[in-house]
C-alpha positions as CSV (number, residue, x, y, z in Angstrom):
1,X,-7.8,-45.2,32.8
2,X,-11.0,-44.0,31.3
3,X,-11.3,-41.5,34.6
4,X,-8.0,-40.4,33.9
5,X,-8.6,-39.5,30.6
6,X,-12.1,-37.9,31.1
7,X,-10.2,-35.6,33.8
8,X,-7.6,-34.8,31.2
9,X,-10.3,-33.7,28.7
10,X,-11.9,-31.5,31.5
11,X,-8.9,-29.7,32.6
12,X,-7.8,-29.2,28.9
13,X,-11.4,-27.4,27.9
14,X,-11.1,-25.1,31.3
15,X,-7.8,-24.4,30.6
16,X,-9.0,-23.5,27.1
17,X,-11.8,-21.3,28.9
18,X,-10.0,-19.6,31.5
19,X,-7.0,-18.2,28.7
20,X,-6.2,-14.9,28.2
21,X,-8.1,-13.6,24.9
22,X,-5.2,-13.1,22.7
23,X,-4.6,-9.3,21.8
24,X,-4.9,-7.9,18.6
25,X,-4.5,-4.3,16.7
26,X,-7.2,-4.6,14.7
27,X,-9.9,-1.9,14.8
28,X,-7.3,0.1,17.1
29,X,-5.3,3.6,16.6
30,X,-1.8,3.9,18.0
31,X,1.0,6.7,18.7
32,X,4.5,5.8,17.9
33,X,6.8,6.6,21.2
34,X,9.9,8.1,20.7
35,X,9.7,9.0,17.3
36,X,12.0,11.2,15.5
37,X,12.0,14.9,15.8
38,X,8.9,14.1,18.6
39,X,6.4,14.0,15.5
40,X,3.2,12.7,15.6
41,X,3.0,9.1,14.5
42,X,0.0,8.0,14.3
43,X,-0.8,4.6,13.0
44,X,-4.4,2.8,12.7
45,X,-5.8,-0.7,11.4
46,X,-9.3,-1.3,10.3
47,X,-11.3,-3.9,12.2
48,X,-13.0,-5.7,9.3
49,X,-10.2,-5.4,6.5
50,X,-6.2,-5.8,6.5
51,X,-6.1,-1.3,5.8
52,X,-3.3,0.4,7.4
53,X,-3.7,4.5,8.1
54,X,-2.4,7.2,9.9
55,X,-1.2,10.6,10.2
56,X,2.5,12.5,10.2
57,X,2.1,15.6,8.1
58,X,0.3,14.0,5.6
59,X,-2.0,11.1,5.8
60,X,-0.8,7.7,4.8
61,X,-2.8,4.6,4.3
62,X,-2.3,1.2,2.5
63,X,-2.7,-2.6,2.9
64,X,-0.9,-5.6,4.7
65,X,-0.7,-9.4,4.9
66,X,-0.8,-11.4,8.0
67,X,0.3,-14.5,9.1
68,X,-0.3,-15.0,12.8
69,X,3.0,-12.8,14.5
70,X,4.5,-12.1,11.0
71,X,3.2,-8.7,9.2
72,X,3.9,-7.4,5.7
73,X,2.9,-3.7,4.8
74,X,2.3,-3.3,1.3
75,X,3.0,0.6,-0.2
76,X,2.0,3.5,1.6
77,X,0.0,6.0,-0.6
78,X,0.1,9.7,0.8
79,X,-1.6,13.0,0.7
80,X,1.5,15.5,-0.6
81,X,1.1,18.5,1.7
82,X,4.2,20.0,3.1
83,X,4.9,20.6,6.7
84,X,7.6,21.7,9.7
85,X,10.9,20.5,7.7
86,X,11.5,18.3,10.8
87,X,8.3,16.8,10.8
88,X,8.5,15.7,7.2
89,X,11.9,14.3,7.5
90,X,10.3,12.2,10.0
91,X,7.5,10.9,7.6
92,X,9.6,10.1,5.2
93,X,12.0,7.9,7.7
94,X,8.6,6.3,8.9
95,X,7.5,5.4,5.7
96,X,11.0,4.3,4.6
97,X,10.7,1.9,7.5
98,X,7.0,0.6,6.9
99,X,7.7,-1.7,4.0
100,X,10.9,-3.5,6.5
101,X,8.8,-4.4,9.5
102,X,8.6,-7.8,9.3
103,X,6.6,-9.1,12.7
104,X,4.7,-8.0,15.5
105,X,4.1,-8.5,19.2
106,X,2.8,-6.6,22.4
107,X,4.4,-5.7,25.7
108,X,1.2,-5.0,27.8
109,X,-1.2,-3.0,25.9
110,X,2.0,-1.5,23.7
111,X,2.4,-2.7,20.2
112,X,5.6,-3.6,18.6
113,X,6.6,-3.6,15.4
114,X,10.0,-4.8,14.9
115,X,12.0,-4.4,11.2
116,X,14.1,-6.9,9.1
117,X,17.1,-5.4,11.0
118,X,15.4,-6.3,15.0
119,X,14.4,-2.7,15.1
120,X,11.7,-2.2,17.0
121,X,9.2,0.5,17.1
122,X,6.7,0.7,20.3
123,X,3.6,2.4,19.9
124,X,1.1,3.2,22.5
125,X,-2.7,2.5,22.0
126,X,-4.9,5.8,21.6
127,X,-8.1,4.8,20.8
128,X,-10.4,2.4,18.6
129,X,-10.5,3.2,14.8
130,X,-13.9,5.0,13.4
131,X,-15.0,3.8,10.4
């Protein structure tokens, strides 16, 4: 019984070993796909901190709470330049949709925010964040 055991424990801690790393968004800059009016979406996390950025027309940045697949964005302060009209309808939708996404998840190396509603919003990874 005690070899059993002591096999057990073994496989368990390679099994912990071998594991995929699990994927996060932190300290990464991503491009929302299929967004409205083909604007640029961009949308960015801080490594260190729970900051949320990005870029439409204007730039956008604010804070959010985490709690493991379950995300909260807090309010979205903006820069107030005016743009393209089609653009800046899109920015506003975005940011209308922000404060409803309620979790979060990956297919492959895409990220997916999904709303109160089951929207979901894919967004492909373009880079790491510099801060």
């Amino acid at each position: 019984m005690k070899k059993l055991a002591g096999v057990l424990v073994i496989l368990l801690a390679l099994g912990a070993c071998s594991s995929e790393p699990e994927q996060s968004f932190k300290g990464k800059e991503y491009k929302l796909l299929q967004a409205q009016n083909n604007a640029n979406i961009t949308l960015g996390f801080a490594s260190a901190e729970n900051r949320y950025f990005g870029k439409i027309v204007n730039n956008y940045f604010g804070t959010y709470e985490l709690n493991e697949n379950k995300i909260k964005f807090g309010p979205a302060g903006s820069t107030m330049m005016m743009g393209p009209q089609s653009e800046m309808e899109a920015e506003q939708n975005f940011l209308q949709i922000l404060p409803r996404i309620v979790s979060w998840h990956f297919v492959d190396k895409n990220l997916v925010l999904v709303t109160d509603n089951g929207q979901e919003l894919g967004f492909e990874e373009i880079g790491t964040v510099k801060e």
